[in-house]
C-alpha positions in Angstrom: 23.8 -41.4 45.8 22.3 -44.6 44.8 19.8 -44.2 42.0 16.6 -46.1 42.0 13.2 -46.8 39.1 10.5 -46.5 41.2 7.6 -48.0 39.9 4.1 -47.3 42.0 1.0 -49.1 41.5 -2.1 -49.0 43.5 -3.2 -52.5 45.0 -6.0 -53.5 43.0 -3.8 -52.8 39.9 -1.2 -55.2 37.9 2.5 -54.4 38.4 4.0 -52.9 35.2 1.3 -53.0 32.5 0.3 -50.4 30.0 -3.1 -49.8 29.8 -2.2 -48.4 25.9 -0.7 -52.2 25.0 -4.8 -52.9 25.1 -6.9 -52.4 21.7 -9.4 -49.6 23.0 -12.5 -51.8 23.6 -10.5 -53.8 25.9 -8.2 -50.8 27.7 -12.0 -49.1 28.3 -13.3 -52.7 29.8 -10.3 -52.4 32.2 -10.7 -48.5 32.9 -14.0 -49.0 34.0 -13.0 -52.2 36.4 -9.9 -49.6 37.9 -12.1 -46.8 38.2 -15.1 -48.2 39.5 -14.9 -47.8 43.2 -11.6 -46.8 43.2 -10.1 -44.2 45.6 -7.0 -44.2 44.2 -6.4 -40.3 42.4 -4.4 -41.9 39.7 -7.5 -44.1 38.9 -9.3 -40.6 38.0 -8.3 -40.7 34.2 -9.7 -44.3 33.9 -13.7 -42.6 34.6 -15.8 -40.8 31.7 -13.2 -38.7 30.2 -10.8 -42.3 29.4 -11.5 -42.8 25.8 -9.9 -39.0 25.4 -7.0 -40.2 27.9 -6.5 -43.2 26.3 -5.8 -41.2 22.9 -4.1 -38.6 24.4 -1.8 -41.1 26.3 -1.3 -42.9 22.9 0.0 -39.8 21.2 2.0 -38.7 24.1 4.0 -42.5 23.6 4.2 -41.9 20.0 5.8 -39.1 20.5 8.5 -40.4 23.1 8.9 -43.3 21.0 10.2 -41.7 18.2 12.3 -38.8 20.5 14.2 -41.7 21.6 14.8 -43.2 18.5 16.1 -39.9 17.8 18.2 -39.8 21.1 20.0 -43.1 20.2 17.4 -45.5 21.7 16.6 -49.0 20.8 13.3 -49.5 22.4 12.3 -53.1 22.5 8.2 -51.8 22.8 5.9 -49.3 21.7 4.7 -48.7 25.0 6.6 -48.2 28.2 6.5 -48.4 31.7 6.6 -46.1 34.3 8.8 -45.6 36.9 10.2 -42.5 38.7 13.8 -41.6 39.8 14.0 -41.9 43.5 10.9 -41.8 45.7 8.1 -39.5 45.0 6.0 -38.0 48.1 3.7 -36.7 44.9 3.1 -39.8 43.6 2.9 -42.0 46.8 0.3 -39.5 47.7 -1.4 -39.9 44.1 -1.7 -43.8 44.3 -2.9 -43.9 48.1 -2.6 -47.8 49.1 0.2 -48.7 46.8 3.1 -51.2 46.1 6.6 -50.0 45.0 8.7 -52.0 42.6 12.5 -50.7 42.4 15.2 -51.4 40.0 18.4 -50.3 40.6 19.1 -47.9 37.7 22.8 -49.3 37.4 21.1 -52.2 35.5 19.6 -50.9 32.9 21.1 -50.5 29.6 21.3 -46.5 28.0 19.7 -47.5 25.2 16.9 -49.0 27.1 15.5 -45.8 28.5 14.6 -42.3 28.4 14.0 -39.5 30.7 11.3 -36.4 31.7 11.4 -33.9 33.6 7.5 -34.2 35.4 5.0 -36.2 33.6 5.7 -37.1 30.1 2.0 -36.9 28.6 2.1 -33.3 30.7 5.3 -31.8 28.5 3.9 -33.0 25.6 0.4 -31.2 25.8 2.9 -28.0 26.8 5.1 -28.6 24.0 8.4 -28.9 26.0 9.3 -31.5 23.2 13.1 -31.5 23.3 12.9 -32.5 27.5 13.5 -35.6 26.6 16.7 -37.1 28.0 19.0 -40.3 27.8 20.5 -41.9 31.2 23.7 -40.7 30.1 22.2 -36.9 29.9 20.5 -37.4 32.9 23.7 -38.5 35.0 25.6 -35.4 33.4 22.4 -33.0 34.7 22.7 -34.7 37.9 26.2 -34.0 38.9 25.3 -30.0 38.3 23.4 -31.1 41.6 26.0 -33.1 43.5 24.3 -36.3 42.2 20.9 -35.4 44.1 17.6 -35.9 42.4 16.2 -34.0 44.7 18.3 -30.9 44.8 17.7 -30.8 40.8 14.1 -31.6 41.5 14.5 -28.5 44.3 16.3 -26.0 41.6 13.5 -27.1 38.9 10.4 -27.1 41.9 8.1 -25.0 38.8 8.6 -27.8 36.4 8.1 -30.8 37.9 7.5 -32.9 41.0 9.4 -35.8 39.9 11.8 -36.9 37.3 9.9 -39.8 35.2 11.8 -42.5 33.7 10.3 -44.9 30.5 11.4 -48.2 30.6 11.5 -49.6 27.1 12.5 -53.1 27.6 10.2 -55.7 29.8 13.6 -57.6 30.2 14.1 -56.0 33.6 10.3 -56.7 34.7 11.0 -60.6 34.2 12.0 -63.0 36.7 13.5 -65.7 33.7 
């Protein structure tokens, strides 16, 4: 099976930006222009609870950050992006009228990424703090399921939804 980053973002949003590259007064000027109006679900944690989202988020990609370093990454940011493996129903659902970027996951260096099982910020508020993975873990875990992320997904249905990806290099994002 053909593995795929799947990156969603609702239509008023920017493709593949990270709201915690922004100094606070100007991530909470940007919350408040997403949220405002917005129907989108995943536009929820941009309303009166952001400034505790924001700081939560930040802590969550501290944290990854130096678990990959750990792992053998050599993140090129601080902050990553977001993308799932495969197509997520949960997180179509989440982002309502949304665009889809895709990269195929065959192009992306090992050391550029890391991998979750479910939401990243999520494992680290449940301290699951060693469910961090690198693509070559993640291949390995995969063949226990014939190579289907959503068999693994399937086996692990009380754990998570989706397996999240972090993109740590914007190199793939560019069209140069």
């Amino acid at each position: 099976m053909k593995l795929y980053l799947v990156n969603y973002r609702h239509k008023d949003s920017v493709p593949c930006k990270s709201i915690t590259e922004l100094p606070l007064e100007e991530a909470k000027k940007l919350a408040k222009q997403l949220y405002s109006g917005s129907s989108c679900k995943a536009h929820r944690r941009f309303g009166v609870e952001f400034e505790c989202y924001y700081e939560d988020r930040c802590k969550a990609e501290h944290w990854m950050y130096d678990m990959f370093c750990e792992l053998g990454g050599k993140p090129e940011t601080k902050h990553p992006y977001y993308f799932s493996i495969q197509p997520s129903e949960a997180l179509s659902e989440n982002y309502g009228e949304h665009y889809v970027i895709q990269i195929d996951l065959d192009e992306i260096a090992d050391n550029d990424i890391s991998f979750t099982l479910g939401d990243s910020m999520a494992l680290y508020y449940t301290e699951k703090l060693n469910q961090m993975f690198t693509k070559n873990d993640l291949l390995k875990q995969l063949e226990l399921y014939d190579n289907d992320v959503y068999k693994m997904l399937g086996h692990n249905k009380a754990q998570a939804a989706f397996i999240e990806a972090q993109l740590w290099n914007d190199k793939y994002l560019r069209n140069d």
